[in-house]
N, C-alpha and C positions, 0 to 999 in steps of 0.2 A: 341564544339569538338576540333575546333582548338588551344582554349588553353590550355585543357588539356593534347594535344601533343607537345606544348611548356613547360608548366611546366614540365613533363617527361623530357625531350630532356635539360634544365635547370637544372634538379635534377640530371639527369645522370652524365652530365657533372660536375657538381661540386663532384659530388662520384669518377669521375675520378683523380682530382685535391687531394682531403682528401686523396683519397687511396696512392697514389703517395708518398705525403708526410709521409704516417705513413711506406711505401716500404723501403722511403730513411730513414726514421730513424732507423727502424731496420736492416737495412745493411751496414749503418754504425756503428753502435753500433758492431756486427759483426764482420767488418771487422778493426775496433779499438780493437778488443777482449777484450769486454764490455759487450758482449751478452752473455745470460745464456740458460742455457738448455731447462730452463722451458720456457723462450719468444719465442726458437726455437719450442718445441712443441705446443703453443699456437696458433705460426703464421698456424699451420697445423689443429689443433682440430677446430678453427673458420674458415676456407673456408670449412670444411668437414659439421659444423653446418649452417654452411649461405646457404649453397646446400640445405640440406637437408628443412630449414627452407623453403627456397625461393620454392621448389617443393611442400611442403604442402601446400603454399597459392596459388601455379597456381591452383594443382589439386581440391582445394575446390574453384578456381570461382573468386579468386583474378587474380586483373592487374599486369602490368608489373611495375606501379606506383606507388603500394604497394609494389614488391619485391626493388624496389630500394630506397624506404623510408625507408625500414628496412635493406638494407646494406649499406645508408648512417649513419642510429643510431647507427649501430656497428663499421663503420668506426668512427666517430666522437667521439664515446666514449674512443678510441684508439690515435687518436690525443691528446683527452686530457692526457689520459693515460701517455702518450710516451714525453709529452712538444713538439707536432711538430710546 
């Protein structure tokens, strides 16, 4: 039990660190007026989809483990994305 509240507690954290960086990449792309329309709706269409996705795995019985293993994969795919 106890380590798979460190793993969690590990996995967040680095979701926190990826997310950050893929933040700062697109705000400064942004604010170099670099950034394009479609990245700007993109940043919004994926927090709307990662909601939704993350509420479908609570309500069917998924952890809290699962949702942030699947918003570190869409974060990371985005790092790569973006060259952060």
């Amino acid at each position: 039990m106890l380590l798979s509240w460190m793993q969690l507690t590990i996995d967040a954290t680095m979701l926190t660190f990826e997310a950050q960086s893929v933040i700062w990449a697109r705000l400064s792309r942004i604010a170099l007026g670099q950034g394009s329309p479609a990245e700007s709706l993109l940043m919004v269409t994926e927090k709307v989809n990662a909601f939704a996705e993350a509420a479908a795995i609570i309500t069917t019985g998924g952890t809290a483990h699962h949702v942030v293993k699947g918003y570190r994969r869409k974060v990371r795919a985005n790092v790569r994305r973006l060259g952060c």
